[in-house]
Kinemage of the C-alpha trace (Angstrom):
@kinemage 1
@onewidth
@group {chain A} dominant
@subgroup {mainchain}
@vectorlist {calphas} color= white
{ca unk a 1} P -23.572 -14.944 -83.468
{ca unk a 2} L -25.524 -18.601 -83.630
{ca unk a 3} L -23.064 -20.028 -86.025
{ca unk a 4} L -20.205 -19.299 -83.800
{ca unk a 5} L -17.875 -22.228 -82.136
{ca unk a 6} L -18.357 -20.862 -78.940
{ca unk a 7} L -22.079 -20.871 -79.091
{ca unk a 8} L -23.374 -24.601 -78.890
{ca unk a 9} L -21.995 -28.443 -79.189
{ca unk a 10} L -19.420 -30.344 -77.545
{ca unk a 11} L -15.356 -29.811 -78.962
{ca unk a 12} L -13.571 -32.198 -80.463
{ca unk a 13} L -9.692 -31.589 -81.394
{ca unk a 14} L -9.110 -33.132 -85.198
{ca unk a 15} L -7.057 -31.364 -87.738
{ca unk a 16} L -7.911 -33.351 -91.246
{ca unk a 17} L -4.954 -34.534 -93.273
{ca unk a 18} L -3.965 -35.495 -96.524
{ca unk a 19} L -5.523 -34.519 -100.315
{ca unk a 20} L -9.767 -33.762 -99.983
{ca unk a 21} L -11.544 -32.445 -96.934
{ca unk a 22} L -13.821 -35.386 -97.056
{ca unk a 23} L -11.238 -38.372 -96.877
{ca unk a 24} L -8.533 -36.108 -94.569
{ca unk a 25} L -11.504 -36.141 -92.106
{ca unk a 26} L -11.792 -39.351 -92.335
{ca unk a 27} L -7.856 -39.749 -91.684
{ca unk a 28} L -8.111 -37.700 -88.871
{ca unk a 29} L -10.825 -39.525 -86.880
{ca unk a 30} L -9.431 -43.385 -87.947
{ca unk a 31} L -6.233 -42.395 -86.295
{ca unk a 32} L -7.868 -40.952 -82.659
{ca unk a 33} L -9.449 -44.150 -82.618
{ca unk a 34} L -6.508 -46.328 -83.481
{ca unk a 35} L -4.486 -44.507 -81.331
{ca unk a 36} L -7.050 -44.312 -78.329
{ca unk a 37} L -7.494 -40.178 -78.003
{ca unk a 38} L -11.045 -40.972 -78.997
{ca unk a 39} L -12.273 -44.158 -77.031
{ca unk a 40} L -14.874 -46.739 -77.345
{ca unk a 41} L -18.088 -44.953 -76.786
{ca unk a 42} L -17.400 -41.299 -77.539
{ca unk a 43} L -20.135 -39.246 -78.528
{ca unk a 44} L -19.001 -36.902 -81.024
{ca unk a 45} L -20.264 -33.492 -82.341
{ca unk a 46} L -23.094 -33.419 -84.557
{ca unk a 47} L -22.239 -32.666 -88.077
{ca unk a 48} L -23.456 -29.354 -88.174
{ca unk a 49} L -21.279 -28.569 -84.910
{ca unk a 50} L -18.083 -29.615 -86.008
{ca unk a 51} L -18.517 -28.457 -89.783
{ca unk a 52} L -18.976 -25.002 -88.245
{ca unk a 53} L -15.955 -25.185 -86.195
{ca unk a 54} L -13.833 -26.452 -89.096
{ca unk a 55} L -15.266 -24.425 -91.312
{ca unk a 56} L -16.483 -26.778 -93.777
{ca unk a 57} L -19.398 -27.913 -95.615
{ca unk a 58} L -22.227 -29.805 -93.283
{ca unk a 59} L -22.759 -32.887 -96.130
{ca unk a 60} L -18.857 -33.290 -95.464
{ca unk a 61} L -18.772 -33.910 -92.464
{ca unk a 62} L -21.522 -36.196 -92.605
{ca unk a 63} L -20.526 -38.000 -95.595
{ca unk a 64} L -17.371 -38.730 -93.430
{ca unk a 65} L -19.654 -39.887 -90.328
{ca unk a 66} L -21.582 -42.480 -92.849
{ca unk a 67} L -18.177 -43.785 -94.113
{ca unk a 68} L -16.597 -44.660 -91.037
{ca unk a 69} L -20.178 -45.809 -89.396
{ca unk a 70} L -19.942 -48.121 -92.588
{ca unk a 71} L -16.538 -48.815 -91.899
{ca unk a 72} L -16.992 -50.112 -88.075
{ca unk a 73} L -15.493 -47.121 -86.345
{ca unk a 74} L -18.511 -45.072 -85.689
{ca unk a 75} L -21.608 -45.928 -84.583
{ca unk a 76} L -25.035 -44.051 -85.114
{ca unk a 77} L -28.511 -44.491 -83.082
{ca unk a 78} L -31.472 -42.016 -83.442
{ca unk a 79} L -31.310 -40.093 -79.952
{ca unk a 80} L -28.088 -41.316 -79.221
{ca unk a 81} L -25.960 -39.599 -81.737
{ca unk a 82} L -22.405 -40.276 -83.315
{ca unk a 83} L -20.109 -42.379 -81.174
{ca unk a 84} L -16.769 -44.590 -81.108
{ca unk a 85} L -17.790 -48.007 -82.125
{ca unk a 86} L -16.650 -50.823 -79.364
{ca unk a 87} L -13.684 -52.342 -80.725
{ca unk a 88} L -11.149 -54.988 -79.280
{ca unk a 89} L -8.075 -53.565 -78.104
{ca unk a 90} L -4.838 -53.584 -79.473
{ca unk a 91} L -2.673 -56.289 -78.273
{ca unk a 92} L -0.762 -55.018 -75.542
{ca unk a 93} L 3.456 -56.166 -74.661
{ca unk a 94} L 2.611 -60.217 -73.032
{ca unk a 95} L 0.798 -60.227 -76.442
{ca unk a 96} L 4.157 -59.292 -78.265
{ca unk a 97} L 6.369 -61.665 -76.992
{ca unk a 98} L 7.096 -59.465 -73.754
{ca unk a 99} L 7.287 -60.569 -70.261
{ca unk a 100} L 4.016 -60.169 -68.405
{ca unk a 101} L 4.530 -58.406 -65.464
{ca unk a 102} L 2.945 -59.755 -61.957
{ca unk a 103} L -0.537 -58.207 -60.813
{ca unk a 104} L -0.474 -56.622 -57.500
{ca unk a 105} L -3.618 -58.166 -55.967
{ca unk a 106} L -5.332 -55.971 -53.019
{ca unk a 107} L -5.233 -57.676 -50.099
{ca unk a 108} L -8.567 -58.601 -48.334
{ca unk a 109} L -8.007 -57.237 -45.084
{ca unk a 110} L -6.441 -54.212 -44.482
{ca unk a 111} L -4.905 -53.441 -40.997
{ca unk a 112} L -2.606 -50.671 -42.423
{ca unk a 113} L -2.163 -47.884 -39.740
{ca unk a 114} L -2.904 -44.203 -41.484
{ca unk a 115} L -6.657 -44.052 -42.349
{ca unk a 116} L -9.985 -43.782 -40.448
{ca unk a 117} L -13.127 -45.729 -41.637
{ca unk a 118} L -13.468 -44.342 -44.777
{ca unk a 119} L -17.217 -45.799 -44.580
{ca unk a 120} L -18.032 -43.823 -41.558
{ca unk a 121} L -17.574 -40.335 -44.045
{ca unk a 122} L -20.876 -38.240 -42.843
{ca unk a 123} L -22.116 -37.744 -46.315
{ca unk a 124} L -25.694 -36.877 -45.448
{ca unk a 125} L -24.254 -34.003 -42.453
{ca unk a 126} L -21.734 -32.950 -45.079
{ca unk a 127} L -24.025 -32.694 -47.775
{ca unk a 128} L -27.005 -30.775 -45.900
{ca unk a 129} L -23.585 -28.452 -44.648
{ca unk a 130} L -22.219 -28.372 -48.417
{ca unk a 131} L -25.628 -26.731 -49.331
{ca unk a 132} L -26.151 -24.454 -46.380
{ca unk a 133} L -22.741 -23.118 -46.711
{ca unk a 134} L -22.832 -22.708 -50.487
{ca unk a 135} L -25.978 -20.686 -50.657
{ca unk a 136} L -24.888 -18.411 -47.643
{ca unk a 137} L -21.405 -18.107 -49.359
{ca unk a 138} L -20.274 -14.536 -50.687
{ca unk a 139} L -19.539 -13.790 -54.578
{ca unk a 140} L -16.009 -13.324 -53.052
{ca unk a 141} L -15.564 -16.964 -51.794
{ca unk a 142} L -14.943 -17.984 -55.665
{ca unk a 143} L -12.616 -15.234 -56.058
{ca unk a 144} L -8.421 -15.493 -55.116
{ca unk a 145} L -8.777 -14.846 -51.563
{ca unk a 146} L -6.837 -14.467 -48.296
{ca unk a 147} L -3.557 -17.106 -48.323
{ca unk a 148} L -4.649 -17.823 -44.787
{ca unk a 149} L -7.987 -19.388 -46.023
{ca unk a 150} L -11.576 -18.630 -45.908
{ca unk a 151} L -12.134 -16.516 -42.449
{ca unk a 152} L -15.435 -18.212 -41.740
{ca unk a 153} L -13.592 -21.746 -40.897
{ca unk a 154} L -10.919 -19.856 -39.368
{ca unk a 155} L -13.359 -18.313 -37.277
{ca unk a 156} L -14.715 -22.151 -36.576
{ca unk a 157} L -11.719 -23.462 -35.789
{ca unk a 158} L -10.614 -21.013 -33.127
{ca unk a 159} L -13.447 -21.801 -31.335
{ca unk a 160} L -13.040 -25.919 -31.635
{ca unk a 161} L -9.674 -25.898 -31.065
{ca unk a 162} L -10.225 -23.688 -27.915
{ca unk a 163} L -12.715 -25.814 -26.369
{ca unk a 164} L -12.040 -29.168 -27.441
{ca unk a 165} L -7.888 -29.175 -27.329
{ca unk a 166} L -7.468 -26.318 -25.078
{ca unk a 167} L -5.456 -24.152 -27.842
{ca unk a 168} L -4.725 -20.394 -27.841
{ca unk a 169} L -6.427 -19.979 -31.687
{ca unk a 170} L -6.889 -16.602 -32.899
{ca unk a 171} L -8.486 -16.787 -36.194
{ca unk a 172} L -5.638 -14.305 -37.021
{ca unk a 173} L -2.935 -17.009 -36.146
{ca unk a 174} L -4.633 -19.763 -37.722
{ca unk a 175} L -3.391 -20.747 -41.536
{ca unk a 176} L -5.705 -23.606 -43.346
{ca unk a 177} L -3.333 -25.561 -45.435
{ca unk a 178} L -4.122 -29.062 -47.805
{ca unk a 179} L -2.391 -31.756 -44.748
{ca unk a 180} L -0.098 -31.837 -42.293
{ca unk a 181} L 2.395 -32.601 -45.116
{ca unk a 182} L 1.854 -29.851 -46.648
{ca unk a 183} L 2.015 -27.317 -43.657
{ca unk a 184} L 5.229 -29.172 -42.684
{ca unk a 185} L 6.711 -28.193 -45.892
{ca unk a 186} L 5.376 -24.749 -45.440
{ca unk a 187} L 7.410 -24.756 -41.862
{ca unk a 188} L 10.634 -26.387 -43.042
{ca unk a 189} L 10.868 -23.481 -45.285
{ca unk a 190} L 10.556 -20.773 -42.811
{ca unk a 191} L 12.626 -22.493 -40.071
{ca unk a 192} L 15.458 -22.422 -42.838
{ca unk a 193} L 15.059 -18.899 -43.739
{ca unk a 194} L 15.585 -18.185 -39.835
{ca unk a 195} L 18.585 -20.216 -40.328
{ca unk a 196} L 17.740 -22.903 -38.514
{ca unk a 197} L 20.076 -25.736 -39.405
{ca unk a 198} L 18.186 -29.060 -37.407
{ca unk a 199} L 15.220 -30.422 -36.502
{ca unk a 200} L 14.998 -32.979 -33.883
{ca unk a 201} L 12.043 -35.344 -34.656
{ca unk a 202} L 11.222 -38.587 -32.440
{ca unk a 203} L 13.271 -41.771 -32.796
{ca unk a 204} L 9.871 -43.367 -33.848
{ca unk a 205} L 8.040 -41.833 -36.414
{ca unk a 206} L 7.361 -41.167 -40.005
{ca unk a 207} L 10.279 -41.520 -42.640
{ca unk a 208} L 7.516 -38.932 -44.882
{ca unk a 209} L 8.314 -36.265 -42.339
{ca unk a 210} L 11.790 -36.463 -41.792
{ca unk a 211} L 12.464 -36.634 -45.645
{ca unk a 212} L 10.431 -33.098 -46.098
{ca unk a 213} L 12.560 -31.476 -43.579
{ca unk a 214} L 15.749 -32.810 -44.996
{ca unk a 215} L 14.827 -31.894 -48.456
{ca unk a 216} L 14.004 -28.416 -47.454
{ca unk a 217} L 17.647 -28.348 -45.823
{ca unk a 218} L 17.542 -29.515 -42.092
{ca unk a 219} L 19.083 -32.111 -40.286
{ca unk a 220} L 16.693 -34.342 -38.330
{ca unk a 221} L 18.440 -36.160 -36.131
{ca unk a 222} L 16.390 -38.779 -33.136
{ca unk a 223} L 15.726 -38.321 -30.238
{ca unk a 224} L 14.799 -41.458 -28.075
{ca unk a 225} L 11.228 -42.785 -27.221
{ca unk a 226} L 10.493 -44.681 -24.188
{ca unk a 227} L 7.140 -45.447 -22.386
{ca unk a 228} L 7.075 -41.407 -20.799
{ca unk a 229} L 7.385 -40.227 -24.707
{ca unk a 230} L 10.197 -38.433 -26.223
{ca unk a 231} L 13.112 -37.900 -24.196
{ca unk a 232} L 12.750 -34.408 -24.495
{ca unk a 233} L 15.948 -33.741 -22.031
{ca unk a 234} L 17.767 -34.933 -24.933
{ca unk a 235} L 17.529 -31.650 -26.709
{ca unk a 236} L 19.867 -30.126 -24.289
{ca unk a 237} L 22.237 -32.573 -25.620
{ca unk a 238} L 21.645 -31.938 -29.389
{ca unk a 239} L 23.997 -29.717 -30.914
{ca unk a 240} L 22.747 -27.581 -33.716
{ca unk a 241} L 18.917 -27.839 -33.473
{ca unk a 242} L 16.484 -24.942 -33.286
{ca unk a 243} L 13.227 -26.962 -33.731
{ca unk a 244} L 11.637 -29.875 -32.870
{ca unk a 245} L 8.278 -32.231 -33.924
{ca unk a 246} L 7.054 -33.943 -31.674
{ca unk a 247} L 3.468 -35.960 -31.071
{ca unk a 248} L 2.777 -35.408 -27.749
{ca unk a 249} L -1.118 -36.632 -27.339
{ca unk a 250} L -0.261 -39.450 -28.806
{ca unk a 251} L 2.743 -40.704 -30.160
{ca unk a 252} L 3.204 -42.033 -33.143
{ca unk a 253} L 3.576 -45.345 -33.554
{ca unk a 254} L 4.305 -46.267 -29.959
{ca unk a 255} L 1.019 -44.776 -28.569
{ca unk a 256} L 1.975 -43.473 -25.604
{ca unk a 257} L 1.415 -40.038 -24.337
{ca unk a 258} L 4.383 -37.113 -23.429
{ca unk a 259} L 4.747 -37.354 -19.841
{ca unk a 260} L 3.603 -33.695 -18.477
{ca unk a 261} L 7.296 -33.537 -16.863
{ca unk a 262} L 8.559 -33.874 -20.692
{ca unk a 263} L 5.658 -31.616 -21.659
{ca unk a 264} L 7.661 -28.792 -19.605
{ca unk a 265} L 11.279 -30.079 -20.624
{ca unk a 266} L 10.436 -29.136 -24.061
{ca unk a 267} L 8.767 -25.939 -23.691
{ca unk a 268} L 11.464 -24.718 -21.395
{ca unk a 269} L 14.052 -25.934 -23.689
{ca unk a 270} L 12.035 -23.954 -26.270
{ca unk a 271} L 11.687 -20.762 -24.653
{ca unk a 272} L 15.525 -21.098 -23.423
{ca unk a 273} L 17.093 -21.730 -26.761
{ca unk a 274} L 15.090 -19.794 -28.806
{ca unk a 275} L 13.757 -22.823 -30.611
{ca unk a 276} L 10.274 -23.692 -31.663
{ca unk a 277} L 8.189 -26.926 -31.284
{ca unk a 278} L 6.013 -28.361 -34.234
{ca unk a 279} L 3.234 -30.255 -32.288
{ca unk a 280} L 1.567 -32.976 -34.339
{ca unk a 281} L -1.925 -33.388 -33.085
{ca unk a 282} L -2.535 -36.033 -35.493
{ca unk a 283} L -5.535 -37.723 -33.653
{ca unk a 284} L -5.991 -35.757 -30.505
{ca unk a 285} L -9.630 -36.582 -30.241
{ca unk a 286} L -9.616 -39.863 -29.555
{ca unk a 287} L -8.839 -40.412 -26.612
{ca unk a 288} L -11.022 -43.743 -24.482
{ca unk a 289} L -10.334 -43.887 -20.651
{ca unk a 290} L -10.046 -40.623 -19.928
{ca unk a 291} L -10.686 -37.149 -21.273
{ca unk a 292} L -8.138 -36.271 -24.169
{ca unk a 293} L -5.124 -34.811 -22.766
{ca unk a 294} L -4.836 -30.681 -24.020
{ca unk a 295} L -2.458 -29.670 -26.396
{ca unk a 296} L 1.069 -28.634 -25.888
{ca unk a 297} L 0.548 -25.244 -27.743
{ca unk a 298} L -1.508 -24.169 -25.161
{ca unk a 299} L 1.881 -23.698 -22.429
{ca unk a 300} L 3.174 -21.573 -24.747
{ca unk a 301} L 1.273 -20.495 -28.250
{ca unk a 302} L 4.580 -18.017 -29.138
{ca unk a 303} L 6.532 -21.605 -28.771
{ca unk a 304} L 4.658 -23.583 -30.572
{ca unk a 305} L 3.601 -24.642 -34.074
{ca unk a 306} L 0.083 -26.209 -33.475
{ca unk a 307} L -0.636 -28.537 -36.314
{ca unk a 308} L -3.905 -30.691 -36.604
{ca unk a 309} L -6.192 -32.052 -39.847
{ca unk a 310} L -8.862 -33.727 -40.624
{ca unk a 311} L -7.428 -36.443 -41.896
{ca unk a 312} L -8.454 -38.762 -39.503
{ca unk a 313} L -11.408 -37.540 -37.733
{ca unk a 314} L -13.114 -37.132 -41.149
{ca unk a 315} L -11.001 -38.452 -44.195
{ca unk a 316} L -7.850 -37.428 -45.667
{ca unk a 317} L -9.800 -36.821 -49.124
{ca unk a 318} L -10.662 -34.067 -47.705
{ca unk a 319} L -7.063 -32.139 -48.127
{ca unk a 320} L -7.958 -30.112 -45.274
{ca unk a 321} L -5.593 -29.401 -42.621
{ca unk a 322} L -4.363 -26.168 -40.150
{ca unk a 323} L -1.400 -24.703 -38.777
{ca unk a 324} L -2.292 -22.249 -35.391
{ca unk a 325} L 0.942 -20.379 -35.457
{ca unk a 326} L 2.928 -17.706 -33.038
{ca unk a 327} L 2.256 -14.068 -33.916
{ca unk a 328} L 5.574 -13.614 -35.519
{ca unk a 329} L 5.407 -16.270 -37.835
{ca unk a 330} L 1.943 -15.584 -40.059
{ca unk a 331} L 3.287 -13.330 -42.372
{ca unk a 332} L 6.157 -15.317 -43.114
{ca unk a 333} L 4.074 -19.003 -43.421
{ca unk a 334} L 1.522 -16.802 -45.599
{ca unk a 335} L 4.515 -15.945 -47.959
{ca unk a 336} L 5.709 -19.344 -48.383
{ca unk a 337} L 2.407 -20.781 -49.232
{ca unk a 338} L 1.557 -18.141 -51.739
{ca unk a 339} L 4.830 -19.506 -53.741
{ca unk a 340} L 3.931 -23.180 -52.880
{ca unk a 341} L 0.098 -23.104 -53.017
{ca unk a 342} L -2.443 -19.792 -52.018
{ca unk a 343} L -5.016 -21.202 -51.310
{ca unk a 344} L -7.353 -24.739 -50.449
{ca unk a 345} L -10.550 -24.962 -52.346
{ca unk a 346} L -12.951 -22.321 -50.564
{ca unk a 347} L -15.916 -24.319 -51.116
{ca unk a 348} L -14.634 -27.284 -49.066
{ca unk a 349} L -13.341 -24.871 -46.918
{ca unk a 350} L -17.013 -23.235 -46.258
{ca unk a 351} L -18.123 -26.461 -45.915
{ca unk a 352} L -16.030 -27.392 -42.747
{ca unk a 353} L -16.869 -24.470 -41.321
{ca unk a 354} L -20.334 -24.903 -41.418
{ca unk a 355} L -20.184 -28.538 -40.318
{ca unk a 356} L -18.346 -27.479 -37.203
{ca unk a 357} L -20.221 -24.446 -36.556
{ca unk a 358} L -23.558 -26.651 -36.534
{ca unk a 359} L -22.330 -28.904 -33.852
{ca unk a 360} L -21.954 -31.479 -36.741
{ca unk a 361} L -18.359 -32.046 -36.163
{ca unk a 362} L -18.484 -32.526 -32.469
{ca unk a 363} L -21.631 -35.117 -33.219
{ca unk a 364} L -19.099 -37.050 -35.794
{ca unk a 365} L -16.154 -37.010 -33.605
{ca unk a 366} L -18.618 -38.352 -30.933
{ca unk a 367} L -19.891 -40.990 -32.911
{ca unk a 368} L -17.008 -42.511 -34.596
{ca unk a 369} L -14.632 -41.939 -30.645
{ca unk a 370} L -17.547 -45.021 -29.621
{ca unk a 371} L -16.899 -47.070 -32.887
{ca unk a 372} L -13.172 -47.124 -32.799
{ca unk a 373} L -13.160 -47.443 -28.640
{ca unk a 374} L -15.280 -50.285 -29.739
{ca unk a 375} L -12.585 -51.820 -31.846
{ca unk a 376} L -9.735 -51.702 -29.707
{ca unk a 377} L -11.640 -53.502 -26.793
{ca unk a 378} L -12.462 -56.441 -29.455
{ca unk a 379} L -8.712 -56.406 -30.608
{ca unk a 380} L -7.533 -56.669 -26.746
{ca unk a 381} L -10.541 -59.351 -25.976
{ca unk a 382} L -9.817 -61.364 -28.968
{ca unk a 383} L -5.675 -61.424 -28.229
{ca unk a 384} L -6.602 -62.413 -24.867
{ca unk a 385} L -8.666 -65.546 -26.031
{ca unk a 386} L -7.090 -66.561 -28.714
{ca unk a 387} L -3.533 -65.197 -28.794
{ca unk a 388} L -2.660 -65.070 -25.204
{ca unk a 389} L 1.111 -64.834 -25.326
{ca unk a 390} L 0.431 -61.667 -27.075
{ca unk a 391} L -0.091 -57.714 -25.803
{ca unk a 392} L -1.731 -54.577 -27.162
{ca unk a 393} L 0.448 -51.890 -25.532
{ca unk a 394} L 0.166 -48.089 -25.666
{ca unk a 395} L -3.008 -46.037 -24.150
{ca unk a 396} L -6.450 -46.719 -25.293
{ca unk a 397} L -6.313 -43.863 -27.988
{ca unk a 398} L -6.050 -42.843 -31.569
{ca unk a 399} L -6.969 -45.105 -34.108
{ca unk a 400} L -3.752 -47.447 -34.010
{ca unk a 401} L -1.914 -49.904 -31.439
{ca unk a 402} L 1.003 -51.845 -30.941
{ca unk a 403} L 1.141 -55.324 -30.542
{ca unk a 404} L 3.767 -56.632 -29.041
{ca unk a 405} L 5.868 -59.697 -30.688
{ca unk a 406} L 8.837 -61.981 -29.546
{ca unk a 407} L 12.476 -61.467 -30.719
{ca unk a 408} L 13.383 -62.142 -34.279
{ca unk a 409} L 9.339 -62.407 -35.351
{ca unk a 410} L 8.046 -59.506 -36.944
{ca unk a 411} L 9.289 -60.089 -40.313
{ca unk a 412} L 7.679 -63.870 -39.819
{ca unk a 413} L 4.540 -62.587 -39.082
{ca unk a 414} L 4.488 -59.706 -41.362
{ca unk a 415} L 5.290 -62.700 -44.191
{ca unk a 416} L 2.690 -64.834 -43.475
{ca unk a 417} L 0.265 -62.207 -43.070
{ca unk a 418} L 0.489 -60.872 -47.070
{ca unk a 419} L 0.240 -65.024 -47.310
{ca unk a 420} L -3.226 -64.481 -45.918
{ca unk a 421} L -4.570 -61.363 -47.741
{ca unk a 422} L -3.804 -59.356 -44.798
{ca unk a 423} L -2.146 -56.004 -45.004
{ca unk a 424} L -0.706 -54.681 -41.708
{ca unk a 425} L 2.729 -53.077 -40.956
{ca unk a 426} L 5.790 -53.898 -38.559
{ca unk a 427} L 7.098 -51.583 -35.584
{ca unk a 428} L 10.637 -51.544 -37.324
{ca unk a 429} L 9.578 -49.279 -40.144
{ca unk a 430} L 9.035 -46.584 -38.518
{ca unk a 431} L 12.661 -46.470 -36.520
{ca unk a 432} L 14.436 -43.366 -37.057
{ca unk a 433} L 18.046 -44.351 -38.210
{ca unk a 434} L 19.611 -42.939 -35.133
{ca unk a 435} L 17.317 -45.390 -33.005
{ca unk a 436} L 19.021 -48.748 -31.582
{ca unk a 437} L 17.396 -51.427 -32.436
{ca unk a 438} L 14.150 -52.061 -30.347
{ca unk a 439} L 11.750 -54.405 -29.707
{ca unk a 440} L 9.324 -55.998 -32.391
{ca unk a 441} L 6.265 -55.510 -33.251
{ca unk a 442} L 2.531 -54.578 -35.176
{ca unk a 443} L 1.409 -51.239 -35.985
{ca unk a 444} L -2.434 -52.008 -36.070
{ca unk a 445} L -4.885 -49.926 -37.800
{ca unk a 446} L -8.123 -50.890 -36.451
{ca unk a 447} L -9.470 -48.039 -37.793
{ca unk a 448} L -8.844 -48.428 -41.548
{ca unk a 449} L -10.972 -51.577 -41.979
{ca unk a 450} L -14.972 -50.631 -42.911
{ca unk a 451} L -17.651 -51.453 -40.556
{ca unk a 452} L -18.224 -54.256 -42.253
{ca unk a 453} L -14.690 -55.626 -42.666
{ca unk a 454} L -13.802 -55.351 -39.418
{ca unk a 455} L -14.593 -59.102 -38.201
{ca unk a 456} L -12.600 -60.405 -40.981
{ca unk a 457} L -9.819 -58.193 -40.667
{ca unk a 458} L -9.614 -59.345 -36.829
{ca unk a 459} L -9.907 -63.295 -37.332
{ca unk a 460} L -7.318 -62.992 -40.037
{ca unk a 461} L -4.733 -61.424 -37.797
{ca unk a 462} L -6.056 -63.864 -35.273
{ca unk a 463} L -4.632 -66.606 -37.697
{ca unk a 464} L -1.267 -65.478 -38.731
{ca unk a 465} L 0.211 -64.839 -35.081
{ca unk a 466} L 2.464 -67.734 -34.114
């Protein structure tokens, strides 16, 4: 049927009101302007579009159209159709007598730990995968599919993970999830239906984490962090726990790596108690003097929780992440995801798979492992020249470092750098509340800043250290 709604023209939501089809239209439409449902440069349906879907006369409708367009709330251009005039907008609460509130400027350098160079995003590689992947992709890849995620990057990963972090991945094991935050949650909800009442998480960390466990019903108390890692010994001596997270490439923020000795502590401790470890392989990649250190799944894959994403090695807009789980634990992760969320977008997901499975990912990882080693050397060269009372300390890894500050200044520092347009973070917030109180310090994320912005970002911390 031609004259059906459903057959042609764009919708538009308008119920006339009051006495007269002709002036209730014109109600209608005054007050989605005035109210800002329709705004300033809307095109609207033609006249014959939305008479048909109201039911109307045509003439009606456009009578209405030439009233307001004579009015000053429509406009109307040959080839350019009916539209929301421009109009200035309504005076908003400072206007009204109310207090203005303060504007949040951005800062102009940003220094935040968290984030890769968002600039560095392969969009041509992604894009040439993106098509590739979506005209090899089955009519079933748009359907509800397998809570696991799309077997094709499953299949992908498996074979990454094997080679380049030394995992035990069976595509079977593997689970894609939308972050590490999100397969967390997915994991504090199984280790609590195995009534598991703690989990021990390291004494420096991210408050993020240990919120998501509590809220899905687990203790997290600290264990401490020295220059070895986590003292994992210390679960021995922490009553009540039955899991435990842990960063062991590279721990976060302190950026030093689990001592192999530890490595063994905590598997044993695993296999001994029962309990299981949830390894955060955050930014495992990156690793500059030396080749990346394997993960700690691959001692014992029926131990351990293997988490990674690519987050960092690609961008976190991405919402891509995967947990490589023990045998006994797929079905039970699967369920708790298909009540929390079946499925990441399979498109994305074929996408990944293809950019790995092309050697793409390995060529990226490459690329951006030189830019970021590149980064940290400047950061060390220009502390030494300029700042020499200050230390970068950690291994030469990840996309973060410390720097090291006297007694009683990080809060200084921190000050004057938001004084400066500088956004970086202090050591401090990212003690665990069982921690003593350590040394001081700046979490730097030389990674965040563009390619562009990374001179800047460097003189300006240059600046603010005392």
């Amino acid at each position: 049927m031609t004259d059906s709604w459903a057959a042609f023209g764009a919708d538009l939501h308008i119920e006339p009101v009051g006495a007269g089809l002709r002036s209730g239209l014109m109600n209608a439409l005054r007050e989605a302007v005035r109210t800002g449902r329709l705004t300033p440069g809307t095109r609207l349906p033609s006249s014959r579009t939305l008479a048909s879907d109201l039911g109307i006369a045509r003439n009606t409708v456009a009578d209405a159209y030439a009233e307001l367009v004579a009015e000053g709330w429509l406009t109307a251009r040959q080839g350019s159709g009916t539209r929301v005039a421009q109009r200035a907008a309504p005076p908003g609460p400072a206007a009204r007598g109310a207090r203005p509130r303060p504007v949040r400027r951005r800062p102009a350098h940003n220094l935040m730990p968290g984030s890769p160079d968002l600039s560095s995003f392969p969009r041509a590689e992604w894009l040439k995968a993106s098509r590739r992947a979506l005209a090899a992709a089955p009519d079933a890849a748009f359907g509800y599919d397998d809570p696991r995620g799309r077997v094709e990057l499953r299949t992908a990963l498996a074979d990454y993970l094997a080679r380049a972090r030394g995992v035990y991945a069976d595509p079977e094991r593997i689970v894609i999830c939308s972050g590490f935050v999100h397969g967390l949650t997915l994991m504090g909800k199984v280790l609590r239906r195995h009534g598991v009442r703690g989990t021990a998480v390291e004494s420096y960390g991210l408050d993020i984490h240990w919120n998501l466990l509590t809220e899905a019903g687990l203790r997290t108390p600290g264990i401490p962090v020295d220059a070895l890692g986590a003292r994992t010994g210390a679960l021995r001596e922490t009553p009540g726990v039955g899991a435990v997270l842990l960063t062991p490439a590279h721990q976060f923020p302190t950026g030093v790596p689990l001592h192999p000795d530890r490595r063994a502590e905590a598997v044993d401790w695993a296999r001994s108690s029962g309990g299981l470890i949830l390894e955060d392989d955050y930014d495992g990649e990156f690793r500059y003097d030396r080749q990346p250190v394997g993960a700690l799944q691959g001692l014992d894959p029926e131990r351990v929780v293997y988490l990674g994403t690519a987050s960092k090695s690609l961008a976190p807009g991405l919402r891509l992440a995967w947990m490589v789980l023990p045998e006994g634990l797929v079905e039970e992760v699967c369920e708790a995801k298909g009540g929390f969320d079946w499925m990441s977008g399979a498109l994305d997901q074929l996408t990944l798979a293809e950019f790995i499975a092309s050697g793409a990912y390995d060529r990226h990882v490459r690329a951006v492992r030189l830019r970021y080693r590149r980064r940290r050397d400047q950061l060390v060269e220009a502390l030494a020249e300029r700042a020499p009372d200050f230390r970068v300390s950690g291994i030469a890894a990840g996309l973060h470092a410390v720097l090291e500050l006297p007694g009683g200044t990080e809060q200084t520092v921190v000050q004057a750098a938001t004084w400066q347009g500088l956004a970086l973070e202090r050591l401090s917030r990212f003690r665990h509340r069982d921690a003593e109180p350590g040394r001081g310090g700046l979490v730097i994320g030389y990674g965040t800043p563009s390619e562009s912005g990374w001179a800047g970002a460097l003189d300006a911390l240059c600046r603010v250290l005392p």
